[in-house]
N, C-alpha and C positions, 0 to 999 in steps of 0.2 A: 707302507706301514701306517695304521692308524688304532685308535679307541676299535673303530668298527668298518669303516674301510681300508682295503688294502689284500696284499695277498699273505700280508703276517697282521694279525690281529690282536689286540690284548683291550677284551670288550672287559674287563675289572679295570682296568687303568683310567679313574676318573679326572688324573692327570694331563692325558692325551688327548689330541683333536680327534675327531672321527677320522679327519684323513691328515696325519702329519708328515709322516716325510717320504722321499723316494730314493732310493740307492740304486745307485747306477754306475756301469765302468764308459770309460771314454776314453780311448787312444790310452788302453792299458792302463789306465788311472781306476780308481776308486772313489764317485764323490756320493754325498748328501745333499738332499733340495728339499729344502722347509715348502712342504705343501700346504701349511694350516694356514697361509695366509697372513703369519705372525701372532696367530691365538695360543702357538705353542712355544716353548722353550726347548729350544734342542742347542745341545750343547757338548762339543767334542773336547776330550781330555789332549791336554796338550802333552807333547814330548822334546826336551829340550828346549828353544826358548822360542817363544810367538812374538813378533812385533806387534805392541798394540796400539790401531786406529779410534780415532776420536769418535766416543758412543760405542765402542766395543762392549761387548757385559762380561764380565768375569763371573767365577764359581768358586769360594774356596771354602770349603768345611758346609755350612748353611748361611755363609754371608755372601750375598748379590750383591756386585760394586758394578755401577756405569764411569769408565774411564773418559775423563772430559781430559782436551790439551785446549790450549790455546793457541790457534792456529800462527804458524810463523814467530812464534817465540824462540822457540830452540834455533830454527833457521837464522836469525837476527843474534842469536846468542854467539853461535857456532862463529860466523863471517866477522864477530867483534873480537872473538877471542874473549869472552865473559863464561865462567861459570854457571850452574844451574842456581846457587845459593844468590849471586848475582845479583840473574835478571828474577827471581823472583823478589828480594827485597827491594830492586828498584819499580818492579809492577804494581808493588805491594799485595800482590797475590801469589800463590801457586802460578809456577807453569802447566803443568798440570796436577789432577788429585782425581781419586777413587769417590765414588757419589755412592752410598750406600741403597738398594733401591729396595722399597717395602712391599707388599705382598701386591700392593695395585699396579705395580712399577714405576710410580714415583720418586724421587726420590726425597730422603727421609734423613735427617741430621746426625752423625756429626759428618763433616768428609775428611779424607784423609790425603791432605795434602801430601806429592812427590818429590817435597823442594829437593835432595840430597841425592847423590848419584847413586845409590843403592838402600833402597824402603825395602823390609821384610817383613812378614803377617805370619802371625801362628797363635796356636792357642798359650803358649805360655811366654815363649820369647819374639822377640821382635821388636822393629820399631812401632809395630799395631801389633795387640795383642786382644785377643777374645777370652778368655778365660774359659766363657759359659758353654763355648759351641765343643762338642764332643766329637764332631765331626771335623776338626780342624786337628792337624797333625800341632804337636810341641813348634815345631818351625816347621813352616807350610809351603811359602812359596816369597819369593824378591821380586822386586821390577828395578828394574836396574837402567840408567840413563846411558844410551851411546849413541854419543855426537848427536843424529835429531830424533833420535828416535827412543821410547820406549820400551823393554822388554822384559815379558812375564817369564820365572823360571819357578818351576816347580822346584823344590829340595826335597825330592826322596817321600814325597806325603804317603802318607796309607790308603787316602782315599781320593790323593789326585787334583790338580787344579784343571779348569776348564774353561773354554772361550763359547760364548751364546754362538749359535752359526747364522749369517744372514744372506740368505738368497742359498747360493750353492760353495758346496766348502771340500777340497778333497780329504779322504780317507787313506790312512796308514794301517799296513797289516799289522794286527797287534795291539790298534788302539782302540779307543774305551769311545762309544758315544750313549747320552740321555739322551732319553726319548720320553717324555713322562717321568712315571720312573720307574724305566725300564734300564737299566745300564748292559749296555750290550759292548761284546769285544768281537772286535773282527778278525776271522780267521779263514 
């Protein structure tokens, strides 16, 4: 699939690499494989909850977040028996936080640190709230701390949270993937 190559095409999608991704099944799977080489944003609608890796990108409403951890925090937190509130007041940082990323992929101020075992994002409520973005559900989506690990949950949005895919990523019948913008559901 691309702008202009591929064997599905969308040459108006100035969005799109020429050649962006490939969909393919493997041992009865369903994956995606970013062809643009990283010049695109392809990016799969999660279902139920994603654990998220450090430089992961998320999607929610029109706000791009690069999810930074800091490596072996939680691991060190976990084996002491300390809290997330904790070890981030003793680091004097975030354990981990959301990096907002601007239109060059950058990232662009303010960040939204994860100190608390449960951060939620939405346009009107939350512990992060957008007001402006009209793409963002009332209550959007949580990341929620368990033991070392991170996890995105969507709450029921209108229009979906989503993880950037990097390299190859599998596919669920039923789920939603960007491709420019193209939002395509697999069936």
């Amino acid at each position: 699939m691309g702008r202009s190559q591929g064997d599905i095409t969308f040459p108006n999608d100035s969005a799109m690499a020429p050649t962006s991704a490939r969909i393919f099944v493997d041992d009865e799977q369903l994956f995606v494989q970013d062809l643009s080489g990283g010049a695109e944003n392809i990016f799969i609608r999660i279902a139920g909850g994603y654990t998220l890796q450090d430089q992961d990108v998320l999607l929610m409403g029109r706000q791009v977040f690069r999810f930074r951890e800091i490596p072996g925090a939680m691991s060190a937190a976990n084996e002491l028996g300390v809290s997330l509130e904790e070890v981030s007041r003793t680091l004097e940082q975030p354990v981990a936080e959301l990096l907002p990323l601007n239109a060059a992929g950058g990232s662009a101020a303010p960040h939204y640190p994860l100190s608390f075992a449960e951060v939620s994002f939405g346009r009107m409520k939350g512990t992060y709230a957008f007001p402006e973005d009209k793409l963002m559900s009332r209550s959007h989506a949580r990341i929620l701390q368990r033991a070392e690990d991170f996890v995105v949950e969507d709450l029921g949005s209108r229009n979906g949270t989503f993880v950037k895919v990097c390299g190859t990523a599998p596919l669920q019948v039923h789920g939603m993937i960007l491709l420019g913008n193209q939002l395509l559901r697999i069936a």
